[in-house]
DRENLUM-789805 format. One line per field, with one value per residue (C-alpha): residue number from 1; x, y, z; residue in three letters. Coordinates in nm, 4 decimals, always signed. Example, Ala and Ser with C-alpha at 12.3 -4.5 7.8 and 13.67 -1.06 7.14 Angstrom:
BEGIN
num (1; 2) .
x (+1.2300; +1.3670) .
y (-0.4500; -0.1060) .
z (+0.7800; +0.7140) .
residu (ALA; SER) .
This chain:
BEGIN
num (1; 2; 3; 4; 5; 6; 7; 8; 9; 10; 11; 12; 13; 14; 15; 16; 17; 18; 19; 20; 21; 22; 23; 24; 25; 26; 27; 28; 29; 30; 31; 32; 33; 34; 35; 36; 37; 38; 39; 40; 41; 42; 43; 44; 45; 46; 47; 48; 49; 50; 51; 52; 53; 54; 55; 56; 57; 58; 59; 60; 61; 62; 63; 64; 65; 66; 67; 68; 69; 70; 71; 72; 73; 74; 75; 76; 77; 78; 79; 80; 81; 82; 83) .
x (+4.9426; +4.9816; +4.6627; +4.5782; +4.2490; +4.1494; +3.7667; +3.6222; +3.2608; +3.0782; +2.7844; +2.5062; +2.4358; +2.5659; +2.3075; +2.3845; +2.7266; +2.6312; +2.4009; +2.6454; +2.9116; +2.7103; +2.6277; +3.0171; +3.1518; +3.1030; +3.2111; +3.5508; +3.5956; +3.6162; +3.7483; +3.5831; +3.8616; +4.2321; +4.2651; +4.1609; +4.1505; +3.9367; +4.0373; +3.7226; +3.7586; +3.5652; +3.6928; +3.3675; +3.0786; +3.2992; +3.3797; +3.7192; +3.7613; +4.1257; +4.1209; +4.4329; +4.4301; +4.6095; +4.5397; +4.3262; +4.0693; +4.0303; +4.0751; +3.7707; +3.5795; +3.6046; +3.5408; +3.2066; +3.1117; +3.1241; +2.9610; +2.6720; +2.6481; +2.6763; +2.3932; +2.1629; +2.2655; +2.0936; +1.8463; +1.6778; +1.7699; +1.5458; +1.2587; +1.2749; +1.2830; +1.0079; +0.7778) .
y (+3.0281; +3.2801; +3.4542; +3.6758; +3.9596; +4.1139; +4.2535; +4.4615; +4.5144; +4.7613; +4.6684; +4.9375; +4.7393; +4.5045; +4.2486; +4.2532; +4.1733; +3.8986; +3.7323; +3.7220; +3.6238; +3.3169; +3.2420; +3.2108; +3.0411; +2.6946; +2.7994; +2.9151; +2.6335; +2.3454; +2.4246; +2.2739; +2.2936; +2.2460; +2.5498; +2.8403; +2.9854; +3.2323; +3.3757; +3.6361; +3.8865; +4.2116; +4.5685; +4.7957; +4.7388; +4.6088; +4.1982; +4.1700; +3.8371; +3.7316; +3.5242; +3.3087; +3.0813; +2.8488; +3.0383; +3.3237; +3.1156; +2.9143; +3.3147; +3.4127; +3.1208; +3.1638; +3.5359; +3.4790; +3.2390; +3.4026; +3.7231; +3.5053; +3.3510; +3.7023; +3.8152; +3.5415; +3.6064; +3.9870; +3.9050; +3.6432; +3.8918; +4.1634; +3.9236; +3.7906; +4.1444; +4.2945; +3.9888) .
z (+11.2598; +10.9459; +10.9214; +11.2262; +11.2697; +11.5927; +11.6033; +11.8438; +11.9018; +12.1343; +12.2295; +12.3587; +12.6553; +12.9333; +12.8958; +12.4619; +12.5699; +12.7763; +12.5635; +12.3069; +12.5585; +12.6797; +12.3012; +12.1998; +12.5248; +12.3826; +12.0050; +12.1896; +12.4232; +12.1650; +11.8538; +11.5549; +11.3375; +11.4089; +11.1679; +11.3641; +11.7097; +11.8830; +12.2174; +12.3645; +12.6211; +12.7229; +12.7651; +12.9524; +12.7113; +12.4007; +12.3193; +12.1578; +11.9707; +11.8296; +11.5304; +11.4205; +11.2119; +10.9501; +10.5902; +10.5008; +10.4008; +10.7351; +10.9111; +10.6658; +10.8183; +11.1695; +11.1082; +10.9129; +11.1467; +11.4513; +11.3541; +11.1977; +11.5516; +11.6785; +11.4639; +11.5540; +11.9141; +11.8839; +11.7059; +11.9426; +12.2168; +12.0593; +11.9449; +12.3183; +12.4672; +12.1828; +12.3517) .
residu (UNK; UNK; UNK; UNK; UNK; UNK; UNK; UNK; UNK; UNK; UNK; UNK; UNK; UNK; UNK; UNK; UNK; UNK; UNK; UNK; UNK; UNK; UNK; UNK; UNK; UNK; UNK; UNK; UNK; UNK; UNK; UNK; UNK; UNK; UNK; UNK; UNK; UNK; UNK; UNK; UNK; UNK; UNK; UNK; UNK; UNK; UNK; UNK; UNK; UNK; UNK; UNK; UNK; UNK; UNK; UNK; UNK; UNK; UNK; UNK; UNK; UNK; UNK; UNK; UNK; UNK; UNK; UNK; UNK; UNK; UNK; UNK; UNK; UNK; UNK; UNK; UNK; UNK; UNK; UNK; UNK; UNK; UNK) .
């Protein structure tokens, strides 16, 4: 693998981090794409994914991907929690 990123996200709350825990476990367990890897863990309150992959392109990819799923992760969280 060529391309490598490492992004770390703090999240305000426990429960943020574990709803977007539980929403990446599957993403991270089979890989869609023999191009890229993603290996999560957690430090406190903050999710630290490691991206590796291939190219840049396939490293952009992952990348945009995952915060996408991220993003749709929070925002059901807060629609759920506004209800």
């Amino acid at each position: 693998m060529k391309a490598q990123a490492v992004i770390r996200l703090n999240f305000s709350s426990e429960k943020q981090l574990k709803v977007v825990l539980g929403a990446l476990r599957p993403e991270t367990e089979t890989s869609s794409t023999p191009r890229s890897k993603v290996h999560m863990k957690t430090d406190d309150q903050s999710l630290i994914l490691e991206f590796r992959a291939r190219d840049t392109s396939a490293l952009r990819a992952a990348i945009n991907s995952y915060l996408r799923l991220i993003g749709v992760a929070m925002n059901l969280q807060s629609l759920i929690d506004e209800s």
